[in-house]
C-alpha positions, 0 to 999 in steps of 0.5 A: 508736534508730530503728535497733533501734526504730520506731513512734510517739510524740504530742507537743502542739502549741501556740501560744502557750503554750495546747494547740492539738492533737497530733502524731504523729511516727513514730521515722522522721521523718514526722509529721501532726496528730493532732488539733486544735481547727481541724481538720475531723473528725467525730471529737472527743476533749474540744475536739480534733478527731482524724484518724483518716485520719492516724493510719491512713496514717502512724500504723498502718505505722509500728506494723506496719514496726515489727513487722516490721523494728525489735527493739522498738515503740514507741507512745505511746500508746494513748489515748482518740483512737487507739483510735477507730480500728479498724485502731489497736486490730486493729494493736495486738492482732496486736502484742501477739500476735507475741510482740514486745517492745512499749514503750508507754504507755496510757491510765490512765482506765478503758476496756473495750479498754484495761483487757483490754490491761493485764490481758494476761500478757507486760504490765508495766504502770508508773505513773510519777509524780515521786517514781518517775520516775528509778527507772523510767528506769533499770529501763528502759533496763535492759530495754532493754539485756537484748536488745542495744536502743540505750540511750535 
């Protein structure tokens, strides 16, 4: 898909079977730790230390490459450690505002910035669970395929 698509997506790192952080990994291939329990950082979210450095030279152009280059965004996600980054929330504002088509997941829990993302118009805002899950899939790759996206 990273043809048609681009930005981002986080997946836990562990060790051991036990939570040590996160990566993130652009639909490009490059990935950084996004947070971690042994990194330094005067930012924490829970036990993880987070690398706002790192979601801002890796994370954010891949966002606005995206933008530019690719029919659809990804991001997963907007989330408790991306929105300490002030250039993270500004890049998702200008994308919500472009008019792009904008594939994503957002934080559930309430937060001001992330509760006025989900209240905007052009949102469609999902919860998955269980029981839905196969339901949504399908529903999405069907709004995938509207505008000639790479099937997932």
């Amino acid at each position: 898909m990273e043809d048609r698509a681009g930005g981002f997506y986080t997946e836990e790192i562990r060790t051991r079977g036990t939570r040590q952080g996160f990566r993130l990994v652009t639909l490009s291939g490059q990935d950084v730790v996004l947070s971690h329990i042994n990194i330094n950082s005067p930012y924490r979210v829970s036990k993880y230390h987070v690398d706002i450095e790192a979601l801002e030279q890796v994370g954010v152009p891949a966002l606005l490459h995206a933008a530019e280059q690719r029919e659809l965004v990804v991001v997963d996600e907007i989330g408790k450690m991306e929105l300490l980054s002030t250039s993270f929330r500004q890049t998702i504002s200008q994308l919500m505002d472009s008019g792009k088509r904008i594939l994503g997941t957002i934080m559930l829990n309430p937060h001001p910035w992330a509760d006025a993302i989900k209240q905007r118009p052009q949102v469609n805002l999902i919860t998955i669970t269980q029981a839905n899950h196969q339901q949504v899939l399908k529903e999405l790759r069907h709004w995938l395929s509207l505008n000639q996206v790479t099937k997932l």
